[in-house]
C-alpha positions in Angstrom: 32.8 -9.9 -5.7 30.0 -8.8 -7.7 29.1 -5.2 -8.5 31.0 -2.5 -7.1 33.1 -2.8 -4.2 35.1 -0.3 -2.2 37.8 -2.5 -1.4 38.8 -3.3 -4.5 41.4 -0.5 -4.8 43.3 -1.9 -2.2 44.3 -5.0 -4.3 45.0 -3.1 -7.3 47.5 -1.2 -4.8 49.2 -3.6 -3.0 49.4 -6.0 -6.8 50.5 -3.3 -8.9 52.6 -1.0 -6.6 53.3 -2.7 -3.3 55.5 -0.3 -2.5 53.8 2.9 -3.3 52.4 5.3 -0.5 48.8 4.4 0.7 48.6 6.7 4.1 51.6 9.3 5.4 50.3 10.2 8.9 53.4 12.6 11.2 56.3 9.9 10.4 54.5 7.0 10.2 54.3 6.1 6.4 52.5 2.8 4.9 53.2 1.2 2.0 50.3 -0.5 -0.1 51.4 -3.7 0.9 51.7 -2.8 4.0 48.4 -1.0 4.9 46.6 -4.0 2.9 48.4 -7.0 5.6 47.7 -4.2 8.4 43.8 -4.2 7.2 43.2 -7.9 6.7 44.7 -8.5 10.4 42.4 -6.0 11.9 39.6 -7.5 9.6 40.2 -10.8 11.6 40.4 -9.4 14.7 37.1 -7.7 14.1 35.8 -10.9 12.9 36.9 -12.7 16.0 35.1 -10.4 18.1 31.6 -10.8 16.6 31.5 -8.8 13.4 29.6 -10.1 10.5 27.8 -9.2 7.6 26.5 -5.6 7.8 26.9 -5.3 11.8 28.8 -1.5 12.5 32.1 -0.5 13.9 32.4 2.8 15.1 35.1 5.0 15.5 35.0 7.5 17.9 38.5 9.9 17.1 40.4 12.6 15.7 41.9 11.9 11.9 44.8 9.3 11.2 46.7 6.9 9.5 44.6 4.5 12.0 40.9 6.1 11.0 41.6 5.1 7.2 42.6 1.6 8.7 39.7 1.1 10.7 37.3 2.1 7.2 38.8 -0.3 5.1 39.6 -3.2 7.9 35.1 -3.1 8.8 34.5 -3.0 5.2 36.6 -5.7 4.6 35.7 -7.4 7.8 31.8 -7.4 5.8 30.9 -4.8 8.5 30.0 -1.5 7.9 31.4 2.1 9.1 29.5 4.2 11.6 31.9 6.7 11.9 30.9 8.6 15.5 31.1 12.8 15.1 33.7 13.9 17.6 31.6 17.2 17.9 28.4 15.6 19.4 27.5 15.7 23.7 27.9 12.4 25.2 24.2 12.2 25.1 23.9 12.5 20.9 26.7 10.1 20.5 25.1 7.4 22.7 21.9 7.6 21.1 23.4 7.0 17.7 25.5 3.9 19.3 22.6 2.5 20.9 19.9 3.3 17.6 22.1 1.3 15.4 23.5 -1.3 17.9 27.4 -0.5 17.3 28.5 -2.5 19.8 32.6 -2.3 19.1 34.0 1.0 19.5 37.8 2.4 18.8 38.2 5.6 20.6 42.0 7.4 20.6 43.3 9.1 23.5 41.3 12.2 23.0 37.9 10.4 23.6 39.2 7.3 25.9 36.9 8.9 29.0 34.4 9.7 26.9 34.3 5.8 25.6 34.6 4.7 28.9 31.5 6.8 30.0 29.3 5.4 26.6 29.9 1.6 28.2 28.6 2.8 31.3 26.1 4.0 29.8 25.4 0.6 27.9 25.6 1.8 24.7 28.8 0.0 24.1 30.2 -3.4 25.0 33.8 -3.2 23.4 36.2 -0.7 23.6 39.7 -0.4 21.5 42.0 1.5 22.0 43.8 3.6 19.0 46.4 5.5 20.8 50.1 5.2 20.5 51.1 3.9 24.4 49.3 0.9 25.8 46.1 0.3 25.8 43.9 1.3 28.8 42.3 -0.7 31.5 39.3 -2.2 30.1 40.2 -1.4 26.5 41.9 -3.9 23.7 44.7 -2.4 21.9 44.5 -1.3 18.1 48.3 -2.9 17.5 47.6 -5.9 19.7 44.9 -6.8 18.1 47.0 -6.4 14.6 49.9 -8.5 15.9 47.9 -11.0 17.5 45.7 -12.4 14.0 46.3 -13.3 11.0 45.2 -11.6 7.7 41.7 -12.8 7.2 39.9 -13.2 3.2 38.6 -10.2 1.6 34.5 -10.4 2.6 34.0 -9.2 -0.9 30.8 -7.2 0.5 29.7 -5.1 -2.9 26.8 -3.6 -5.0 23.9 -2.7 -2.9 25.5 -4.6 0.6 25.7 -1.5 3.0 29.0 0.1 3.9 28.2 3.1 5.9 25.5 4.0 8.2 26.3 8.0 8.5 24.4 10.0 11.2 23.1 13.5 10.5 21.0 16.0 12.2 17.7 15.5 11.9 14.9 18.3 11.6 12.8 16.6 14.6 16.1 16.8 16.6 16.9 13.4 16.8 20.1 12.5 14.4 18.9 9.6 11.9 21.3 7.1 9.9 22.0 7.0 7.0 22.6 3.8 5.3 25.0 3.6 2.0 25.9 0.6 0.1 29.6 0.1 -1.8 28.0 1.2 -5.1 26.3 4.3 -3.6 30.1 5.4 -2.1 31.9 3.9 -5.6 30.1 5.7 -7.8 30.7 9.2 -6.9 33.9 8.4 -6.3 34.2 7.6 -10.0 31.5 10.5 -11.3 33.7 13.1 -9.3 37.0 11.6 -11.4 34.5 11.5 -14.2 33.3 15.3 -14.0 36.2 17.4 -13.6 40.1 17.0 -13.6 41.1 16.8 -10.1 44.9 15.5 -8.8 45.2 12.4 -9.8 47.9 9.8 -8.5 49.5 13.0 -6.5 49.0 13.4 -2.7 45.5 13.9 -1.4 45.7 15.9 1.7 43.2 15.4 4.3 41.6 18.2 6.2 37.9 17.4 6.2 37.2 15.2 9.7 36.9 11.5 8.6 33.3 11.6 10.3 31.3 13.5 7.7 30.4 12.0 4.3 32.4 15.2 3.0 35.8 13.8 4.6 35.4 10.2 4.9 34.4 10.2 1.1 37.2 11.2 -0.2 39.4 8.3 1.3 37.4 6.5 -1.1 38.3 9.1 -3.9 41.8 9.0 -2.9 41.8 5.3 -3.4 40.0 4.7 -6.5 42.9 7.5 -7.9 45.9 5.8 -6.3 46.6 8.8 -4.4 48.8 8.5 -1.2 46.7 10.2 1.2 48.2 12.8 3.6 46.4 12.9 6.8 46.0 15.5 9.9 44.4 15.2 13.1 42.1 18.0 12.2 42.6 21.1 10.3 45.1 23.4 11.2 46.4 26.3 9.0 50.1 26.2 9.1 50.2 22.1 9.3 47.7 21.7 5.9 50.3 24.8 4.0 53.3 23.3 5.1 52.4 20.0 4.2 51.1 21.0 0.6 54.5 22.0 0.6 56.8 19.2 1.9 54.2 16.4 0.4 53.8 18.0 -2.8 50.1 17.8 -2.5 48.3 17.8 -5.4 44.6 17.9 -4.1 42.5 19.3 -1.2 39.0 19.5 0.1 38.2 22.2 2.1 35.0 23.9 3.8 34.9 28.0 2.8 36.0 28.6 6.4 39.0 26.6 6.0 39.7 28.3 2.3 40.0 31.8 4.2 41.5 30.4 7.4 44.7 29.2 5.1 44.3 32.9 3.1 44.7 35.3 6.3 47.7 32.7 7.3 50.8 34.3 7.8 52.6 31.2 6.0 50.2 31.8 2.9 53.5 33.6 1.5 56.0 32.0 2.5 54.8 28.4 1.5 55.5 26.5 -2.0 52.0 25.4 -3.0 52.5 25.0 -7.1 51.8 21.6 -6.2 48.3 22.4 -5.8 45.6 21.1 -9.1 43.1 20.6 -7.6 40.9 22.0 -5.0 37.3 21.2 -4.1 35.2 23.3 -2.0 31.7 22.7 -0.3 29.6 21.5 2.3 28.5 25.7 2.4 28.0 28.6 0.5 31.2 30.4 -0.9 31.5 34.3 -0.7 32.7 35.5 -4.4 35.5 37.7 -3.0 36.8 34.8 -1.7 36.6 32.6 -4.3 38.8 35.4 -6.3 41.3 35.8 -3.4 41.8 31.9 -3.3 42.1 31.5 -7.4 44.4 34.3 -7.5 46.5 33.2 -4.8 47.2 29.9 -6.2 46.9 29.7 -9.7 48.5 26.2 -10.4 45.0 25.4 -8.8 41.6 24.8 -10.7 39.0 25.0 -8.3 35.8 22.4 -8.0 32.6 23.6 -6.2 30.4 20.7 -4.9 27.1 20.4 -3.9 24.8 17.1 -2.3 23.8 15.9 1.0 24.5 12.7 3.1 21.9 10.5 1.4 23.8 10.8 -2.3 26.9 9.7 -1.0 27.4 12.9 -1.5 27.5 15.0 -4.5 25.2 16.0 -6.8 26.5 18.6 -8.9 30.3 20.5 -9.1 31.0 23.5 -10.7 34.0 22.3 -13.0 37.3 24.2 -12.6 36.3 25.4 -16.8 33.3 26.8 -15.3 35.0 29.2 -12.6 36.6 31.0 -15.7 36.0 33.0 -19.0 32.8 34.6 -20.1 30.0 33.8 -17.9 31.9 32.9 -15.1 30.0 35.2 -12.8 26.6 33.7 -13.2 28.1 30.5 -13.0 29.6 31.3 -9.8 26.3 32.1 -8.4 25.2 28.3 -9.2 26.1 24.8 -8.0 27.3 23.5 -10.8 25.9 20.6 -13.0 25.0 17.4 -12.1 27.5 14.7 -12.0 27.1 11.8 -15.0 25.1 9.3 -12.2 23.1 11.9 -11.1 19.9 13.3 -12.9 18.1 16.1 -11.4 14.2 17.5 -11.5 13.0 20.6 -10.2 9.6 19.9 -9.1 6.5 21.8 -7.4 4.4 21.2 -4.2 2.7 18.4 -6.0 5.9 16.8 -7.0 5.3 17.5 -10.6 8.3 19.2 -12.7 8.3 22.5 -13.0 9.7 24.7 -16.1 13.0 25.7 -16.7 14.1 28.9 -14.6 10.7 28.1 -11.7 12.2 27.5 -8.4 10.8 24.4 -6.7 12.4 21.4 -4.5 15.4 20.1 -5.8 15.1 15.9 -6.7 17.7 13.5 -7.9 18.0 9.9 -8.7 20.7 7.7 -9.7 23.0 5.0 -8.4 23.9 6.9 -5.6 20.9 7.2 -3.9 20.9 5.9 -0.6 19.5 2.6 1.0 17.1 4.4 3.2 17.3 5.9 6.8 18.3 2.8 9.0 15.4 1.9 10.9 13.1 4.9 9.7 10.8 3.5 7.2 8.0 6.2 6.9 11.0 9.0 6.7 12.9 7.1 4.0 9.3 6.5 1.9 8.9 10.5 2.7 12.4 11.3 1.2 12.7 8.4 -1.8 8.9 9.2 -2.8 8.1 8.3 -6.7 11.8 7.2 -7.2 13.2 10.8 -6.7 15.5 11.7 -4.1 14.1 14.5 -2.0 16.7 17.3 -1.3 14.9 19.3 1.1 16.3 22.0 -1.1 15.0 24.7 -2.8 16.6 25.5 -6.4 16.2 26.4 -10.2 17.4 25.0 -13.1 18.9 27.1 -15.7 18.8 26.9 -19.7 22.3 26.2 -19.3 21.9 23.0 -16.9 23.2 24.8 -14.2 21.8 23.8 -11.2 21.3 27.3 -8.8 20.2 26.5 -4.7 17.8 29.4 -3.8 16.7 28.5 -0.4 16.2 25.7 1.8 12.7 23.9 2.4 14.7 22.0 5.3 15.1 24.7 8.4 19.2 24.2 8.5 21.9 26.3 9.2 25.4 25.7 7.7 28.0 27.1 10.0 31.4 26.7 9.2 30.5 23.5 7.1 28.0 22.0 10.0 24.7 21.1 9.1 23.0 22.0 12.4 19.0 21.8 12.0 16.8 24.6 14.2 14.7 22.0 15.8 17.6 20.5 17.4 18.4 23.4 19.4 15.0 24.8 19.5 14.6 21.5 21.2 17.6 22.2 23.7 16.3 25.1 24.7 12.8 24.5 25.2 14.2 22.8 28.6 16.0 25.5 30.0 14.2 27.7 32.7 12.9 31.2 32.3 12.3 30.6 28.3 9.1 31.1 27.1 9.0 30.4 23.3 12.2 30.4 20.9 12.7 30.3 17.2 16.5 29.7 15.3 17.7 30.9 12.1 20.6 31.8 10.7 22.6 34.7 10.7 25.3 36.0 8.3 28.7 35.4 10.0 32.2 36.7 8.5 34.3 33.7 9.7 31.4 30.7 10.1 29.2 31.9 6.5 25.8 31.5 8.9 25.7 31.2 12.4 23.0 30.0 14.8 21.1 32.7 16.2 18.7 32.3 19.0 14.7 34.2 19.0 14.3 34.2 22.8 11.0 35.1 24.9 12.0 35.2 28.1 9.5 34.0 31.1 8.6 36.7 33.6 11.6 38.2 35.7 14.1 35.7 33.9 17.2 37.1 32.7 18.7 35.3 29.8 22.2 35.9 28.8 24.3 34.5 25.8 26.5 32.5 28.5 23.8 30.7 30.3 21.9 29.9 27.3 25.3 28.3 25.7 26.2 26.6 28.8 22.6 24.9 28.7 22.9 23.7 25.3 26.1 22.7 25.5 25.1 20.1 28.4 22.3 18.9 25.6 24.1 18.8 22.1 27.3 19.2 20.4 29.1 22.9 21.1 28.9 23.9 17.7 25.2 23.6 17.6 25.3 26.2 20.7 23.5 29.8 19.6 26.4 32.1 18.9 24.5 35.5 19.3 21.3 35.8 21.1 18.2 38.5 20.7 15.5 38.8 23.7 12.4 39.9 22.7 8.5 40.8 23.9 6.8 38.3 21.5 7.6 36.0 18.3 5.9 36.8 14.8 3.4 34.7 13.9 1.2 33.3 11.1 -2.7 33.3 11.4 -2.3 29.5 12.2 0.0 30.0 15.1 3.6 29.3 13.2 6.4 31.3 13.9 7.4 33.3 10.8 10.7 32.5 10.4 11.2 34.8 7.3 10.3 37.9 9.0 12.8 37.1 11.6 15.3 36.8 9.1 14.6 40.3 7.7 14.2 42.0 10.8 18.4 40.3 11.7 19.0 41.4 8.4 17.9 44.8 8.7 
C-alpha cells in the first residue's frame, strides 16, 4: 500500500479494538471485526462478478449499516464508489450509470422497481439486492453474496488510484463525474481533524444522505477518528435528537435546514444532547439568528462552518468553533472560514491573475485534494484545473485576516435546502414543455429551503401556465427537488444589448 489509503482505518480497527463499534444501524450493531470479515466477503463477491481495478459499483439506496459496507467492500474490492443520488428521475440516474459504465448496482427495497427499470433500460447488467427479506427475482442477494465467499486480500488501492467518481449537476444540464483518488478523500479527512476540535472517538451520527460528498465524506472522517458511526435512513427530526441522546453522540453534520428542522422540534426540550461537541454545518448559507438559536440551545456544542465543492473532496475552508465566539465574532460569521492546512487559496481576476487583499474575484485553490479531473470530460477538467488552480466557480474576497468571505456565485446555482441544483438544468426542462416561450431561473429567498428555485416564464400565445403543470413537467425530466417551487408569468425577459437574459435584474425585481 503506498501513499494514502482509505482502507487503512479498517485494519487499525479490527487490530487494535476488534470489538469496538464500527456501524449501529436500528438494532443491528457491528463490531470492527466484524464489519472488516463482512467487507472482505463482499469484496470477493464483487471480485467474482467482474470488478477490478478502478471499475464502479453503485448504490442506488436510502442510508445504512449496508451503504457504509458497500463503500469500504468496492474500495477494497480495487473498485471505486459511484454512489447513485436517490433524488434524481429515472432518466438522470441512467445517464450517469451508462456515462461511467457502472455496470453492478445494489438497490434496497425503496428503489428495487426503479433498478429493475435501469436494466431495461440497459444501463445496468447486475442487480443486488440490499433489503432485509429475500432477494427479488432477477436480483443477487446482499447476505447471500456475504455467506457464500470468502474474505478476499485487501486491494491496497491508494495515493492518486481513484475511489470515487461523484456525480453533480452540471451548468450545461447534463450531471458530470467527478473522479477522487484515496489521497484526495484521506486528506481532508485528516485536515478537517487537523483544523478544528471536532468529536473524536465518540459516536458520529449520520444525517447527511451517503450520496453527496457532504455525507459520504464523513464515513471516511468517522473512520480515520475511530468513531462508531450511527446511521439513519434519512434525516428525521425526532430519530437524529433521540439518538444524540440514547447514543451519546458526540458529532453531527447537518445542512442549515436540518439545524432549524431539529430547533422548531417539539423534542428539542425534552432530549439530553450534552453529548453533543461537535457540530459541522454547510453545504449552504446559514442565517445569523439561527446560528445563535442553535449555539444557545446546545452549548456543550462548538460549532464548525464548512465551505468546498465536490471536486476538493470537499472542503476548503471551516470557520473554527474559536471563530464563532468572542470579539469579532460577527464579521467572522459573515465569512467561510479559513482554509484548511492542504488547502491554499487565491483570489484572482478575469485574467486569472491575483488580485489584492479585500478585491472580490473568483475563488482558486490547490492542494492535495484537488480532484483527478471530470471522468471522461477532458476540455471541462483543463477549463476547471487551468494553471494548476482549482477553479471554484465562486465569487469571494479575502480578508486581512485570512478569512475567506463568498460574495456571489460566477456558476448560475441555487442551493436549496443543501441541493446544488444548476439553472440550466431546469431551464433545460422547461424549454420542452408547450406553451413556454422563453424562461430564466434564479433563486429566491426561502424561510425553510435558504434559496429556492424560481421560474421567469413567457408564456406562448393563449397558454396558461400554472405552478402545477410546470412542476408536473419537470418532474417527468429531473429530480423533484430541482422542480420550480414558485413561479412568475411575465410579458417579456430583461435583456442585455447582446441578447442575454439579465439575471441580476430579475433578482432585484423578486427581491423588491
Amino acid at each position: 500500500m503506498s501513499g494514502l489509503s482509505l482502507t487503512q482505518p479498517l485494519h487499525k480497527a479490527a487490530a487494535e479494538r476488534p470489538e469496538g463499534l464500527f456501524t449501529i444501524f436500528g438494532a443491528r450493531r457491528r463490531t470492527n471485526g466484524d464489519f472488516i470479515d463482512r467487507v472482505a466477503r463482499l469484496a470477493g463477491a464483487f471480485r467474482s462478478l467482474g470488478v477490478g481495478p478502478g471499475d464502479r459499483v453503485g448504490m442506488l439506496a436510502m442510508n445504512s449499516d449496508r451503504y457504509v459496507e458497500y463503500v469500504y467492500a468496492t474500495l477494497w474490492a480495487g473498485g471505486a464508489i459511484n454512489p447513485v443520488n436517490a433524488r434524481w428521475s429515472q432518466a438522470e440516474i441512467a445517464f450517469s450509470l451508462d456515462d461511467s459504465e457502472t455496470r453492478i448496482l445494489i438497490v434496497d427495497d425503496t428503489f428495487a422497481d426503479m433498478g429493475r427499470a435501469l436494466v431495461a433500460d440497459g444501463a445496468v447488467t447486475t442487480l443486488i439486492h440490499e433489503g432485509d427479506g429475500p432477494a427479488p427475482e432477477g436480483m443477487i442477494g446482499f447476505e447471500d453474496l456475504i455467506a457464500a465467499n470468502d474474505p478476499v486480500p485487501d486491494a491496497a488501492r491508494a495515493g492518486d488510484d481513484m475511489a470515487a467518481l461523484l456525480y453533480t449537476g452540471g451548468t450545461t444540464g447534463r450531471p458530470k463525474g467527478v473522479m477522487l483518488s484515496h489521497a484526495n478523500i484521506a486528506c481532508c479527512s485528516l485536515a478537517l481533524t487537523a483544523a478544528a476540535p471536532n468529536g473524536g472517538d465518540k459516536p458520529g451520527l449520520h444525517v447527511a444522505p451517503f450520496f453527496h460528498i457532504g455525507g459520504v465524506g464523513v464515513i471516511f472522517q468517522f473512520a480515520f477518528r475511530r468513531a462508531p458511526q450511527v446511521i439513519i435512513p434519512a434525516f428525521d427530526p425526532a430519530d437524529a435528537l433521540r439518538l444524540i441522546e440514547a447514543e451519546k453522540v458526540g458529532d453531527i453534520f447537518v445542512v442549515p435546514t436540518m439545524l432549524r428542522w431539529l430547533l422548531d422540534h417539539p423534542d428539542m426540550a425534552k432530549r439530553d444532547l450534552t453529548s453533543l461537541v461537535s457540530i459541522r454545518y454547510g453545504a449552504a448559507p446559514i442565517d445569523t439568528t439561527l446560528l445563535s438559536r442553535a449555539m444557545q440551545a446546545i452549548p456543550t456544542a462548538g460549532f464548525m462552518q464548512v465551505y468546498g465543492q465536490t471536486e476538493f473532496a470537499p472542503v476548503i475552508t471551516c470557520l473554527a468553533p474559536e471563530d464563532h465566539l468572542g470579539e469579532g465574532a460577527e464579521m467572522r460569521l459573515r465569512s467561510a472560514g479559513r482554509p484548511l492546512p492542504t488547502a491554499t487559496v487565491q483570489i484572482v481576476d478575469e485574467a486569472d491573475q491575483p488580485v489584492p487583499t479585500g478585491t472580490p474575484g473568483e475563488i482558486c485553490v490547490r492542494g492535495p485534494q484537488v480532484m483527478l479531473g471530470y471522468w471522461n470530460r477532458d476540455a471541462e477538467t483543463a477549463q476547471a484545473l487551468r494553471g494548476g488552480w482549482l477553479h471554484t466557480g465562486d465569487a469571494g474576497v479575502m480578508d486581512e485576516h485570512g478569512f475567506l468571505h463568498v460574495v456571489d456565485r460566477v456558476k448560475d446555482m441555487i442551493v436549496s435546502g443543501g441541493e446544488n441544483v444548476y439553472s440550466a438544468e431546469v431551464e433545460n426542462a422547461l424549454a420542452t414543455m408547450p406553451g413556454i416561450a422563453a424562461t430564466a431561473v434564479v433563486a429566491v429567498p426561502d424561510e425553510d429551503y435558504g434559496e429556492r428555485v424560481h421560474a421567469v416564464i413567457v408564456a406562448g400565445e393563449g397558454a396558461d401556465i400554472t405552478l402545477d403543470t410546470v412542476r408536473a413537467h419537470c418532474k417527468g425530466l429531473i429530480a423533484g427537488y430541482k422542480a420550480p417551487r414558485s413561479i412568475s408569468v411575465v410579458e417579456e425577459l430583461p435583456l442585455s444589448p447582446a441578447g442575454k437574459i439579465l439575471k441580476h435584474v430579475l433578482r432585484k425585481d423578486l427581491a423588491g
